[in-house]
PDB file of the backbone (N, CA, C, O) and the ligand in Angstrom, with CONECT records:
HET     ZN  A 101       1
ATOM      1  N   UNK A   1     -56.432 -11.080 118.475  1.00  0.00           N
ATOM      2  CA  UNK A   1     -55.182 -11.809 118.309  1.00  0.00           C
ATOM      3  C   UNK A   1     -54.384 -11.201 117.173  1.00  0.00           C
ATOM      4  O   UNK A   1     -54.943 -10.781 116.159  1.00  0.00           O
ATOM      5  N   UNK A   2     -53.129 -11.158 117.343  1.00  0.00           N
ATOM      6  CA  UNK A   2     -52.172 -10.497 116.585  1.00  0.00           C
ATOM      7  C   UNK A   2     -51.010 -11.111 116.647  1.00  0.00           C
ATOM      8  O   UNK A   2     -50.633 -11.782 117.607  1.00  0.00           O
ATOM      9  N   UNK A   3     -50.407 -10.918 115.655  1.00  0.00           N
ATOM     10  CA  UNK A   3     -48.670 -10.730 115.701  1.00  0.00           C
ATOM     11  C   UNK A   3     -48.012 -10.020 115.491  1.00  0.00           C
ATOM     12  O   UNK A   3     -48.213  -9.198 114.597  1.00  0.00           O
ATOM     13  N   UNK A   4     -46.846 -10.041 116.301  1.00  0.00           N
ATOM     14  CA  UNK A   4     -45.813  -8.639 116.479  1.00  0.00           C
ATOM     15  C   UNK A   4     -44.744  -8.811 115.721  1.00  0.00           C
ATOM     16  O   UNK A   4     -44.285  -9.951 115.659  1.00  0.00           O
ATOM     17  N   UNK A   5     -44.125  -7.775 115.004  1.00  0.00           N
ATOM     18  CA  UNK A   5     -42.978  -8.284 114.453  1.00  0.00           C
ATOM     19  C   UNK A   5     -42.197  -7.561 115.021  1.00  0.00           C
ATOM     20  O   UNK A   5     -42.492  -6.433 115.415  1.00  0.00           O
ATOM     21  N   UNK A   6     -40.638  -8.313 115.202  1.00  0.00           N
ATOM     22  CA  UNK A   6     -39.698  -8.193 116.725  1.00  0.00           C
ATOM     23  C   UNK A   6     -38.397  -7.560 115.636  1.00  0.00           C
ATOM     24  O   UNK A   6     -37.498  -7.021 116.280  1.00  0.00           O
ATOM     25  N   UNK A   7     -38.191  -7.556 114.139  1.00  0.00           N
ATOM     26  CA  UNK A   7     -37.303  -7.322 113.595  1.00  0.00           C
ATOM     27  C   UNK A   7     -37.947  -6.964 112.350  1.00  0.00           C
ATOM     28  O   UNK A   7     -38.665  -7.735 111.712  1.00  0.00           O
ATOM     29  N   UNK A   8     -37.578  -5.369 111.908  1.00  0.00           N
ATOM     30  CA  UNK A   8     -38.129  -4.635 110.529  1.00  0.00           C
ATOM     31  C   UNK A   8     -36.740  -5.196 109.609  1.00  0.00           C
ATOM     32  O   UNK A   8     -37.111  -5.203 108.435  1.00  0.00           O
ATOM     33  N   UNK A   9     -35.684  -5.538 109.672  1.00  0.00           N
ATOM     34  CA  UNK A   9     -34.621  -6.074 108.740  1.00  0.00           C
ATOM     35  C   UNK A   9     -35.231  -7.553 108.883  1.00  0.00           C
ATOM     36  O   UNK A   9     -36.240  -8.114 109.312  1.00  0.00           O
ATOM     37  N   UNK A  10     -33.735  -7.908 108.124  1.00  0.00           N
ATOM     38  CA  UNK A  10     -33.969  -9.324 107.674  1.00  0.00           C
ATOM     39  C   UNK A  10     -33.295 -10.221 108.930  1.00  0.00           C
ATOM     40  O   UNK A  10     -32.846  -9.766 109.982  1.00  0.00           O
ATOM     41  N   UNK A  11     -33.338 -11.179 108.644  1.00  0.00           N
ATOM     42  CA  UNK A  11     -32.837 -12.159 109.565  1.00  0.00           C
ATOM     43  C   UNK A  11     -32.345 -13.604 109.182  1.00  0.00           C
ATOM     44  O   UNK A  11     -32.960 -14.086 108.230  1.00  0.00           O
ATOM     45  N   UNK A  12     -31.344 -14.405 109.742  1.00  0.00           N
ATOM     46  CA  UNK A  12     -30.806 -15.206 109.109  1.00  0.00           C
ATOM     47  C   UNK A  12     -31.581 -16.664 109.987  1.00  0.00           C
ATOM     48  O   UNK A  12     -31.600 -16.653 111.218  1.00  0.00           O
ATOM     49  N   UNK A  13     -32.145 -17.777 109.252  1.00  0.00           N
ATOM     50  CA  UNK A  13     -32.687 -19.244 109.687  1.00  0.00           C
ATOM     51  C   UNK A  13     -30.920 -19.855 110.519  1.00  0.00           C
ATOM     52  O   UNK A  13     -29.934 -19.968 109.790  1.00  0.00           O
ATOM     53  N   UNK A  14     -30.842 -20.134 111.873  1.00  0.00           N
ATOM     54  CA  UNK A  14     -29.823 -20.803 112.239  1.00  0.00           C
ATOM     55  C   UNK A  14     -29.652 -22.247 112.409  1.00  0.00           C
ATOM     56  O   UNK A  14     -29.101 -22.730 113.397  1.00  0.00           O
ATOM     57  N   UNK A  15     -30.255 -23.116 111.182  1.00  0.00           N
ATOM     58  CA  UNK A  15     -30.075 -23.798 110.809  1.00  0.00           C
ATOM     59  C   UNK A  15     -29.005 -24.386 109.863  1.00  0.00           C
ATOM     60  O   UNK A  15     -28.542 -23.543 109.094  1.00  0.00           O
ATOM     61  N   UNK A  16     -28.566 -25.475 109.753  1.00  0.00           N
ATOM     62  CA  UNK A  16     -27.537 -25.890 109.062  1.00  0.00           C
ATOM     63  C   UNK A  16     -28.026 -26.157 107.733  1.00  0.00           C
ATOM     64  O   UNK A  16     -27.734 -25.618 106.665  1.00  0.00           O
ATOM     65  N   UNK A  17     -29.131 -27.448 108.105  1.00  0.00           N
ATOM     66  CA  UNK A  17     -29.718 -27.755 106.735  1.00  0.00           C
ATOM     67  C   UNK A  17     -31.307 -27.783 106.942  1.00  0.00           C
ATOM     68  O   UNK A  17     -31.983 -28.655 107.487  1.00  0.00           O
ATOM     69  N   UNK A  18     -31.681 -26.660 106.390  1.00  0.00           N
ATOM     70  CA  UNK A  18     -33.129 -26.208 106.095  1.00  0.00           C
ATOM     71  C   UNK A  18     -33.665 -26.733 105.086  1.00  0.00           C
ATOM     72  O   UNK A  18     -33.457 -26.238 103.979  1.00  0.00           O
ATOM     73  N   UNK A  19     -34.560 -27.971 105.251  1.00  0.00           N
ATOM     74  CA  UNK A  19     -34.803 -28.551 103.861  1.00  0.00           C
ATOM     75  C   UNK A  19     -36.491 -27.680 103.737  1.00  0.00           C
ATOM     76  O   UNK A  19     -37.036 -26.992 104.601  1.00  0.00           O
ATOM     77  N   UNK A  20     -36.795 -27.896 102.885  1.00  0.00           N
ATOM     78  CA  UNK A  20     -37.959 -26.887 102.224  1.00  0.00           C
ATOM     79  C   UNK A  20     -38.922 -28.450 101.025  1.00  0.00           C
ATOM     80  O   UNK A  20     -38.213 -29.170 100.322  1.00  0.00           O
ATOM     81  N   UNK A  21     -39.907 -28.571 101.051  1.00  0.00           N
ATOM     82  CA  UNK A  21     -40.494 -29.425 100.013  1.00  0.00           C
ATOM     83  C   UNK A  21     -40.759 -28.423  98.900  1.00  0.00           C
ATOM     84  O   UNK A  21     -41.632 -27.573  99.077  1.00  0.00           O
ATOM     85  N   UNK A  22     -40.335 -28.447  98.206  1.00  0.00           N
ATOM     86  CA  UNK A  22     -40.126 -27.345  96.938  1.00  0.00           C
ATOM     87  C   UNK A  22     -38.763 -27.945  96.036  1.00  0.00           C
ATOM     88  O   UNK A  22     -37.617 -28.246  96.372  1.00  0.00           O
ATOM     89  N   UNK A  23     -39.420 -27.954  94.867  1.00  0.00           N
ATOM     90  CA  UNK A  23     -38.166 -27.870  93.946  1.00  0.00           C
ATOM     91  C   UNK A  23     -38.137 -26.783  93.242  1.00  0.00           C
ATOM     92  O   UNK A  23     -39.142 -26.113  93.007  1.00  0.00           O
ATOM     93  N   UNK A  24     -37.014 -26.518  92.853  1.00  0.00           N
ATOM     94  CA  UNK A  24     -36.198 -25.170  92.087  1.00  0.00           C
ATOM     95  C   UNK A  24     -36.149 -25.369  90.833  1.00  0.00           C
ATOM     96  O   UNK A  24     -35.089 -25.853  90.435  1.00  0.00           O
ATOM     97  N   UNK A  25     -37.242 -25.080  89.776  1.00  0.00           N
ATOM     98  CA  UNK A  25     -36.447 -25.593  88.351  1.00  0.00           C
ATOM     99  C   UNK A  25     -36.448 -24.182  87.273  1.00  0.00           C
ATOM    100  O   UNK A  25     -37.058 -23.113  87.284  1.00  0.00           O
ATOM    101  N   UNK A  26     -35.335 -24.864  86.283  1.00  0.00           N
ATOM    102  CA  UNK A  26     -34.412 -23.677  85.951  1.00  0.00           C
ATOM    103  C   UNK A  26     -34.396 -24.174  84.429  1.00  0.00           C
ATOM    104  O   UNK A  26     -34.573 -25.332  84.053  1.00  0.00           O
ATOM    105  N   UNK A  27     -34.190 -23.244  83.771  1.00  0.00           N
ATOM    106  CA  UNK A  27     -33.356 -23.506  82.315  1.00  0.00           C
ATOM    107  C   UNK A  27     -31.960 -23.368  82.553  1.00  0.00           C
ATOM    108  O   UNK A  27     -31.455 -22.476  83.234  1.00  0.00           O
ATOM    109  N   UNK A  28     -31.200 -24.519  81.817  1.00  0.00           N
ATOM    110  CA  UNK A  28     -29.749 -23.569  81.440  1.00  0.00           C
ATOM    111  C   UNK A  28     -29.300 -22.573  80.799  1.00  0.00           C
ATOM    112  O   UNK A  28     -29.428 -22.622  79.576  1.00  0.00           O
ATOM    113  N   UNK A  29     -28.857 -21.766  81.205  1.00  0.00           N
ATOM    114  CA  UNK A  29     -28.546 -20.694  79.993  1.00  0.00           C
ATOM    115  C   UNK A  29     -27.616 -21.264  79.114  1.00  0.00           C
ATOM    116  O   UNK A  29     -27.583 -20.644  78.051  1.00  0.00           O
ATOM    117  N   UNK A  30     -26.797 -22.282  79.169  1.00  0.00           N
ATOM    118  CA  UNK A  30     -25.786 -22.424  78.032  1.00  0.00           C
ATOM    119  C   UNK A  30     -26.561 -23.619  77.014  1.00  0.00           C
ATOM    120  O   UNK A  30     -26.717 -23.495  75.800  1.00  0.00           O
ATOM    121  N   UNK A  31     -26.892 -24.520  77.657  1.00  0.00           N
ATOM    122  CA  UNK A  31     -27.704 -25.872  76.959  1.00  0.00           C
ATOM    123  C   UNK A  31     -29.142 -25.412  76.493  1.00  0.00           C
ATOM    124  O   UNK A  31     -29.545 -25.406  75.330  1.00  0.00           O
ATOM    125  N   UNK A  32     -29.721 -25.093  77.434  1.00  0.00           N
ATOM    126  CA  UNK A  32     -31.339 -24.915  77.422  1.00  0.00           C
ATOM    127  C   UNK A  32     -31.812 -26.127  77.960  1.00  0.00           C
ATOM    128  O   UNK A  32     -32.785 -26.662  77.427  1.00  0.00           O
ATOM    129  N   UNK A  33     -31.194 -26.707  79.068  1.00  0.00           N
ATOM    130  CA  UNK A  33     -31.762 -27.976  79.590  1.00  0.00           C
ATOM    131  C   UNK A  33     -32.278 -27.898  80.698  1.00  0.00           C
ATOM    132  O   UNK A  33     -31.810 -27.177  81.579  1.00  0.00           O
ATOM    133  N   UNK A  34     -33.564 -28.787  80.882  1.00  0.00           N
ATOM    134  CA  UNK A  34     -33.440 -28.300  82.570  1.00  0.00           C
ATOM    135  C   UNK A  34     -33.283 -28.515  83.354  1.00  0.00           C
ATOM    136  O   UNK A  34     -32.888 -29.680  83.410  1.00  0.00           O
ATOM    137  N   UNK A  35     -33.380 -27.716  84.923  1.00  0.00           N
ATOM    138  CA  UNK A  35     -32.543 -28.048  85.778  1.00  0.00           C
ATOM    139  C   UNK A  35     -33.174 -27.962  86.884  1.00  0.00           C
ATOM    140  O   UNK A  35     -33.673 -26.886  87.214  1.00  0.00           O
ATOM    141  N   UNK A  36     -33.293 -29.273  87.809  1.00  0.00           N
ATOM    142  CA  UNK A  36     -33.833 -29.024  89.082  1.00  0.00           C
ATOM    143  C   UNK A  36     -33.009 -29.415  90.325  1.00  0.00           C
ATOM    144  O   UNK A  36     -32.125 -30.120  90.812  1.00  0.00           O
ATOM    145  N   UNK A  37     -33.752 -28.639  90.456  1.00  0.00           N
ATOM    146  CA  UNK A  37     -32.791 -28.819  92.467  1.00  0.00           C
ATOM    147  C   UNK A  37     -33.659 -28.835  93.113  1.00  0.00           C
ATOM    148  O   UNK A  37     -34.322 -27.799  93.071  1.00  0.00           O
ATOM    149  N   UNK A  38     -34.183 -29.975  94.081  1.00  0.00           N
ATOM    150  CA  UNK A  38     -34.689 -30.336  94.924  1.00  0.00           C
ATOM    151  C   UNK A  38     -34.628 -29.445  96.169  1.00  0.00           C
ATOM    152  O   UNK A  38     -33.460 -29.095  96.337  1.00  0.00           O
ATOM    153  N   UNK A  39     -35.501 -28.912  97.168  1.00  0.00           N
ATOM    154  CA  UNK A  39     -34.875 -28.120  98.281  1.00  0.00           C
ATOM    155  C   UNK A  39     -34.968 -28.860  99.599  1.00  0.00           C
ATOM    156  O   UNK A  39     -34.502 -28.410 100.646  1.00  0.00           O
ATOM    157  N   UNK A  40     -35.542 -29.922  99.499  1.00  0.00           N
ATOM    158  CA  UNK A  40     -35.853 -31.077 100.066  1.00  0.00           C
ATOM    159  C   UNK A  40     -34.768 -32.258 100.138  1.00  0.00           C
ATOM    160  O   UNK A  40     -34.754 -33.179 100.954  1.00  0.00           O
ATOM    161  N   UNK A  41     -33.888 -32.025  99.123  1.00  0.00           N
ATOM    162  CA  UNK A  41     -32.865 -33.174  98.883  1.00  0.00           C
ATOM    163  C   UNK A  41     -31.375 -31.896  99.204  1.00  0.00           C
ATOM    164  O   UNK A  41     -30.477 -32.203  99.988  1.00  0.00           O
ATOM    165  N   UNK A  42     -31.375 -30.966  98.694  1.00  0.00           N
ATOM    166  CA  UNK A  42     -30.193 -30.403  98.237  1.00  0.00           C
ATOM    167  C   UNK A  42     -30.905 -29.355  99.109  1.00  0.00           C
ATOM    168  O   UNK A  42     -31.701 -28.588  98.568  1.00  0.00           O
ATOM    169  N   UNK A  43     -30.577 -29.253 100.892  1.00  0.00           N
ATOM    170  CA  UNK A  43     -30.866 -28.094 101.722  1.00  0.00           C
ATOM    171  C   UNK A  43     -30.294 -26.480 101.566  1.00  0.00           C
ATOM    172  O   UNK A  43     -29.357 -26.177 100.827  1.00  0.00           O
ATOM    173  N   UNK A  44     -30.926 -25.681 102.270  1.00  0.00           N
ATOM    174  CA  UNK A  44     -30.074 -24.390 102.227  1.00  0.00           C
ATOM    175  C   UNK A  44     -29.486 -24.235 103.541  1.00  0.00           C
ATOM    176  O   UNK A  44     -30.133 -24.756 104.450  1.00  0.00           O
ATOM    177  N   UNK A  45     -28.367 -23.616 103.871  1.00  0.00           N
ATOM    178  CA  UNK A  45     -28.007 -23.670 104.873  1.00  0.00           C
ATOM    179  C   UNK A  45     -27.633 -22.187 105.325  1.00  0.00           C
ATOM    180  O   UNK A  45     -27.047 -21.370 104.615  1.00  0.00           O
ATOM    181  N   UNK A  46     -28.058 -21.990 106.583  1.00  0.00           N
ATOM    182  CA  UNK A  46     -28.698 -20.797 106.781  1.00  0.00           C
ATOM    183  C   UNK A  46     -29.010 -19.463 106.253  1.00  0.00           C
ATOM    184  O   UNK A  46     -28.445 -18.415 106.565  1.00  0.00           O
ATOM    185  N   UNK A  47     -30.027 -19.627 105.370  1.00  0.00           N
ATOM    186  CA  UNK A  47     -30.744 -18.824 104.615  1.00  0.00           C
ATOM    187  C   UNK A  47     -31.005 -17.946 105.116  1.00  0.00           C
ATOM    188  O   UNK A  47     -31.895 -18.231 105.918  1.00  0.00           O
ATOM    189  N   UNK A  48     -30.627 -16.361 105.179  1.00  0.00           N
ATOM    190  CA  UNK A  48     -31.442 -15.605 105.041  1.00  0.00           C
ATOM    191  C   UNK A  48     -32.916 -15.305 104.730  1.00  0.00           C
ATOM    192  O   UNK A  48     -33.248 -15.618 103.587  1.00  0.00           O
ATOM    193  N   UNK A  49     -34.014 -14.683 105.624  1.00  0.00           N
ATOM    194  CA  UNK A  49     -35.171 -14.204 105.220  1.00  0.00           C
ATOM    195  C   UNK A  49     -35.177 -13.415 104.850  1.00  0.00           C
ATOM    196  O   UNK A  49     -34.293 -12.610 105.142  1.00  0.00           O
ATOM    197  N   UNK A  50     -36.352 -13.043 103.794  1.00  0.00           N
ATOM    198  CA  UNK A  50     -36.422 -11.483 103.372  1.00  0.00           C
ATOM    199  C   UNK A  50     -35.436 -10.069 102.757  1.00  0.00           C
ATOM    200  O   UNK A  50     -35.450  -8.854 102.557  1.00  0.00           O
ATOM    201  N   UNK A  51     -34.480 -11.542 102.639  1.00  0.00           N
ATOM    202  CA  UNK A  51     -33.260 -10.930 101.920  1.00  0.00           C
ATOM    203  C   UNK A  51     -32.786 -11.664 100.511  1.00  0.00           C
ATOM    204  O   UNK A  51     -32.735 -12.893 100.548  1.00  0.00           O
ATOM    205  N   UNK A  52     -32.534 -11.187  99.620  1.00  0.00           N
ATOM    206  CA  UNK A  52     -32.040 -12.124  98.610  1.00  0.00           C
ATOM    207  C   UNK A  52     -30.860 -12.528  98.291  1.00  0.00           C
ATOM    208  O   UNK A  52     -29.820 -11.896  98.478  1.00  0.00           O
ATOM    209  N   UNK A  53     -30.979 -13.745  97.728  1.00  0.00           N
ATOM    210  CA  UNK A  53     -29.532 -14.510  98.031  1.00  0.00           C
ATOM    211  C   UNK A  53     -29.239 -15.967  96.854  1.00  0.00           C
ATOM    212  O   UNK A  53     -30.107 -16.801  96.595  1.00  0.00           O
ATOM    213  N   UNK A  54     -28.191 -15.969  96.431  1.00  0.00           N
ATOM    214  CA  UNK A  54     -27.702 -16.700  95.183  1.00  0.00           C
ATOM    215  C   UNK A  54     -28.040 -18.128  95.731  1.00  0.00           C
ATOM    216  O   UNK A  54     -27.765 -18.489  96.876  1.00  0.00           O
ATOM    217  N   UNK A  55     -28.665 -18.899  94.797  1.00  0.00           N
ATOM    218  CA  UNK A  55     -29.211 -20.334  95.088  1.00  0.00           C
ATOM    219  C   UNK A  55     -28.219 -20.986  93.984  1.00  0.00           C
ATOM    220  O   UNK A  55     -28.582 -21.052  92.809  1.00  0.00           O
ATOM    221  N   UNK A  56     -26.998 -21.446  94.388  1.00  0.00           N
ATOM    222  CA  UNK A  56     -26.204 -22.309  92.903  1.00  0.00           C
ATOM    223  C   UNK A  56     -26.771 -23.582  92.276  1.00  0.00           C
ATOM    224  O   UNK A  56     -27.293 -24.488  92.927  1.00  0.00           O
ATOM    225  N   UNK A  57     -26.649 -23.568  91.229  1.00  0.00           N
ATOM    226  CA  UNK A  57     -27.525 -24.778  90.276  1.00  0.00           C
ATOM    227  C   UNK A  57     -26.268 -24.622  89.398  1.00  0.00           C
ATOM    228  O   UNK A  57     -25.555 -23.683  89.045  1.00  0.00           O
ATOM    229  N   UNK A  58     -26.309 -26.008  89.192  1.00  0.00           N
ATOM    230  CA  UNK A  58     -25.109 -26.623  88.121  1.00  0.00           C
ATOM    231  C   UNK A  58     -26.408 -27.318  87.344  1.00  0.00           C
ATOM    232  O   UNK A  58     -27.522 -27.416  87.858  1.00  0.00           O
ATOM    233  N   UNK A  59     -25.953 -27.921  85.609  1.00  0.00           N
ATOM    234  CA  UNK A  59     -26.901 -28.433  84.663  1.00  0.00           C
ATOM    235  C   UNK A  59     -26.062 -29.683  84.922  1.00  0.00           C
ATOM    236  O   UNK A  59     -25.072 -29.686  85.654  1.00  0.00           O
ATOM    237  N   UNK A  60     -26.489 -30.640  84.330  1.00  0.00           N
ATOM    238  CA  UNK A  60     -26.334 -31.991  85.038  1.00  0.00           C
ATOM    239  C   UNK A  60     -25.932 -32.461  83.366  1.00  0.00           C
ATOM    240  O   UNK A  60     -24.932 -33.175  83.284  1.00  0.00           O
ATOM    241  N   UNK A  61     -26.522 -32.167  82.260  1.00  0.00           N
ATOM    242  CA  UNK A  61     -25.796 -32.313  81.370  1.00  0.00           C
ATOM    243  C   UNK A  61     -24.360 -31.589  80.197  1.00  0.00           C
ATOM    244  O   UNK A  61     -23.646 -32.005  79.284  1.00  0.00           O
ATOM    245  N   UNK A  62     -24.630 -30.009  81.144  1.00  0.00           N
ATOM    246  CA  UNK A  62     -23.332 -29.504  80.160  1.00  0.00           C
ATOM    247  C   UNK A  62     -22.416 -29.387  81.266  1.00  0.00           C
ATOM    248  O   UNK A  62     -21.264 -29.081  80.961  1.00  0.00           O
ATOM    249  N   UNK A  63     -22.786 -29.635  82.978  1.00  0.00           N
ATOM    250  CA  UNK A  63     -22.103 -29.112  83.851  1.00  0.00           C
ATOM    251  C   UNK A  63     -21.853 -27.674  83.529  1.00  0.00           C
ATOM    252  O   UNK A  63     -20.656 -27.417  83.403  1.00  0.00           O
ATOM    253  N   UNK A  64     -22.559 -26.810  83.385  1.00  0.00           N
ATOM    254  CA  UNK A  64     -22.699 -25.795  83.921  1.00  0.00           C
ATOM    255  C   UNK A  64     -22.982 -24.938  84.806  1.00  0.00           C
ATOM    256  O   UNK A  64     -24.178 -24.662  84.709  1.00  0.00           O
ATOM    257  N   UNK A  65     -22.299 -24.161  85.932  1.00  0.00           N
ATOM    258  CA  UNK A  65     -23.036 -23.689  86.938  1.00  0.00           C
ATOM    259  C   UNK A  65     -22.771 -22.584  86.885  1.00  0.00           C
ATOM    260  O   UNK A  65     -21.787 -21.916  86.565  1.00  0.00           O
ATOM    261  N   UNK A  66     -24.213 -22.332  87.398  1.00  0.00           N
ATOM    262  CA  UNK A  66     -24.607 -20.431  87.797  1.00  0.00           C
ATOM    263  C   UNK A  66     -25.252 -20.179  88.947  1.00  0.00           C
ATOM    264  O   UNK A  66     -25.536 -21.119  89.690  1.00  0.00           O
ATOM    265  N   UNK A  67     -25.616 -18.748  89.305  1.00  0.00           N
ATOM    266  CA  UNK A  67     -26.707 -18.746  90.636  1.00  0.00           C
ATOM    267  C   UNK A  67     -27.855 -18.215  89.949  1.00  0.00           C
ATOM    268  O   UNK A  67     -27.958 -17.934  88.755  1.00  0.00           O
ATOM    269  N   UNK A  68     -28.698 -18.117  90.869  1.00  0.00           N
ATOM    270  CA  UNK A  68     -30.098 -17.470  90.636  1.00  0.00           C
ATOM    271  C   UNK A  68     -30.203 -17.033  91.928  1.00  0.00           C
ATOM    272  O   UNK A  68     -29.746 -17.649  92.891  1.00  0.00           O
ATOM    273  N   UNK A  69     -30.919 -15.757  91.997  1.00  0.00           N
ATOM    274  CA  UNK A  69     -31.213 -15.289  93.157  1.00  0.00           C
ATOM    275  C   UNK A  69     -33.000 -15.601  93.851  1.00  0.00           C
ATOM    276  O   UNK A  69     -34.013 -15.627  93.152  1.00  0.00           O
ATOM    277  N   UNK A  70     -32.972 -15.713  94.681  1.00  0.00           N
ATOM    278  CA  UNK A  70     -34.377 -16.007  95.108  1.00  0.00           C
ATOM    279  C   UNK A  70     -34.260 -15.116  96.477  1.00  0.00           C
ATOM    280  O   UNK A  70     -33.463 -14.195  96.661  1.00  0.00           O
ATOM    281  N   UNK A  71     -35.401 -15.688  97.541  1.00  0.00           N
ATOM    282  CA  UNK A  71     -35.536 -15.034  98.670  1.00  0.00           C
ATOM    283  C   UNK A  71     -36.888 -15.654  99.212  1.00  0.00           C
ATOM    284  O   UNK A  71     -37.978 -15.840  98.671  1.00  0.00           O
ATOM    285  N   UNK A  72     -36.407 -15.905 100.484  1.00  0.00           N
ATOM    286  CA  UNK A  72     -37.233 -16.832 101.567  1.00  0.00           C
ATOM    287  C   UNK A  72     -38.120 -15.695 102.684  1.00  0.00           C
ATOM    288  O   UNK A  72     -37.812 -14.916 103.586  1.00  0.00           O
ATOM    289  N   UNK A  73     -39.540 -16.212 101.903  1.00  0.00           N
ATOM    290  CA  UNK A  73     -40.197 -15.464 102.456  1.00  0.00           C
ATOM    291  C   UNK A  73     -40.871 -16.210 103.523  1.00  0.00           C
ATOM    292  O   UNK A  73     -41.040 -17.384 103.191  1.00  0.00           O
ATOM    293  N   UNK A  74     -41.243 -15.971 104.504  1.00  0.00           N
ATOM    294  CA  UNK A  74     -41.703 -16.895 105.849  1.00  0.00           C
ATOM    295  C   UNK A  74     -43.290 -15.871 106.329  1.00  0.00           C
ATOM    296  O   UNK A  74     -43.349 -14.647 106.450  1.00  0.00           O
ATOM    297  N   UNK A  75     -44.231 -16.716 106.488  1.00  0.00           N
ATOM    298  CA  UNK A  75     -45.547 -16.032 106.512  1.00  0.00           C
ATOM    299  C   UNK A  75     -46.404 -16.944 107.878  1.00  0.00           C
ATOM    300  O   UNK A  75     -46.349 -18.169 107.986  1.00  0.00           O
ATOM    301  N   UNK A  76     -46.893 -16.357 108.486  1.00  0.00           N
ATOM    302  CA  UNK A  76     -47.629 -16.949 109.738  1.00  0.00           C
ATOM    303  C   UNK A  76     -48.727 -16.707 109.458  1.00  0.00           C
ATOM    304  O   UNK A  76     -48.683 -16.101 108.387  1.00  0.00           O
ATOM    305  N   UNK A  77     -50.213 -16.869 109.937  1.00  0.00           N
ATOM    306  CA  UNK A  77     -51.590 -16.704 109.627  1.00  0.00           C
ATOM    307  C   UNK A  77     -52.278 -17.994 111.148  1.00  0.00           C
ATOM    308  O   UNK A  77     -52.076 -19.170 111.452  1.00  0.00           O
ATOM    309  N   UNK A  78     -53.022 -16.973 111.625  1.00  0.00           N
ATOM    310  CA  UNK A  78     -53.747 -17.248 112.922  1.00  0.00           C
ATOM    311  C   UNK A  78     -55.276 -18.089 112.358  1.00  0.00           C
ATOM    312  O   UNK A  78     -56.263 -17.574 111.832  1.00  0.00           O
ATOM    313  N   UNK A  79     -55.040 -19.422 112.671  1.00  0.00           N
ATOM    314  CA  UNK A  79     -56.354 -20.505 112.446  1.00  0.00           C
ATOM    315  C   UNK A  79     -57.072 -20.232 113.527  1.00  0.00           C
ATOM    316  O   UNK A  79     -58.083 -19.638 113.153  1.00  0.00           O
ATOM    317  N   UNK A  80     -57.060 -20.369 114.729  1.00  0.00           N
ATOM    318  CA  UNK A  80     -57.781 -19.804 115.893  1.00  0.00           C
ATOM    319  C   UNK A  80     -59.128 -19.429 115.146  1.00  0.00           C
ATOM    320  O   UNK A  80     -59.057 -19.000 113.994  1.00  0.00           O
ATOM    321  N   UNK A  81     -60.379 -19.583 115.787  1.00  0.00           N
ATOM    322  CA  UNK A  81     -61.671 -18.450 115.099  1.00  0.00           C
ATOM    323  C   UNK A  81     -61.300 -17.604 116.241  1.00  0.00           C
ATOM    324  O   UNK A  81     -60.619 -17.696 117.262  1.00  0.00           O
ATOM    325  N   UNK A  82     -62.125 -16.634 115.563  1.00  0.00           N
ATOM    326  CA  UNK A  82     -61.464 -14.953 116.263  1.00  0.00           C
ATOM    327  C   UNK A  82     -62.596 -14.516 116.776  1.00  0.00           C
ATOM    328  O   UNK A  82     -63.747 -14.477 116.341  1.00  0.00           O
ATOM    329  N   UNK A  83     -61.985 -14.119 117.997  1.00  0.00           N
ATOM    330  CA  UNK A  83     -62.960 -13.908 119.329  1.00  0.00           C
ATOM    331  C   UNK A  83     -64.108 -12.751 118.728  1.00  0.00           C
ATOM    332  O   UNK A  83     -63.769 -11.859 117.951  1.00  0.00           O
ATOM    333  N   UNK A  84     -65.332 -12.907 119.163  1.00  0.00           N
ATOM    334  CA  UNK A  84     -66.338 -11.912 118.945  1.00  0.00           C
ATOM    335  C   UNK A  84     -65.940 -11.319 120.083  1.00  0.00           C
ATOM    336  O   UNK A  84     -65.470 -11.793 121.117  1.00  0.00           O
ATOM    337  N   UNK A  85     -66.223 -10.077 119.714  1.00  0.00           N
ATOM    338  CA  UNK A  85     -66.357  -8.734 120.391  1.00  0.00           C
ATOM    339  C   UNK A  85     -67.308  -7.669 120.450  1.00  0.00           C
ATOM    340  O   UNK A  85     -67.079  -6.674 121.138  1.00  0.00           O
TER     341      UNK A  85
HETATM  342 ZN    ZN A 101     -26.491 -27.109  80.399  1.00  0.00          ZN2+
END
């Protein structure tokens, strides 16, 4: 058992709102406060895989906003037990 991969570039999720259980947390660079973003509450909308891409975060107390770059990595793994041969 195997998997094939159908695309060596990246590829975009055609989803609107891709929520993720993960939060994002950050320092501010201007305050030093921190900063989370829920990915679960505050979705991405169609994210790129395997490509990197600006995630905006505002600080909630100086209102400051910046990006950070991240990148959505997507991983499969076969539970199946694997056939003797
Ligand atoms: Zn701040």
């Amino acid at each position: 058992m195997r998997f094939e991969n159908k695309n060596d570039n990246f590829y975009t999720i055609d989803v609107k709102r891709f929520y993720i259980p993960v939060v994002f947390v950050a320092t501010c660079p201007k305050c030093g406060e921190e900063v989370r973003r829920d990915l679960n509450d505050w979705y991405l909308s169609y994210p790129p895989v395997g490509k990197p891409f600006v995630l905006d975060l505002a600080c909630g107390e100086c209102s400051y906003e910046w990006g950070e770059e991240i990148r959505l990595l997507i991983s499969l793994e076969i539970c199946s037990k694997e056939e003797e041969s």
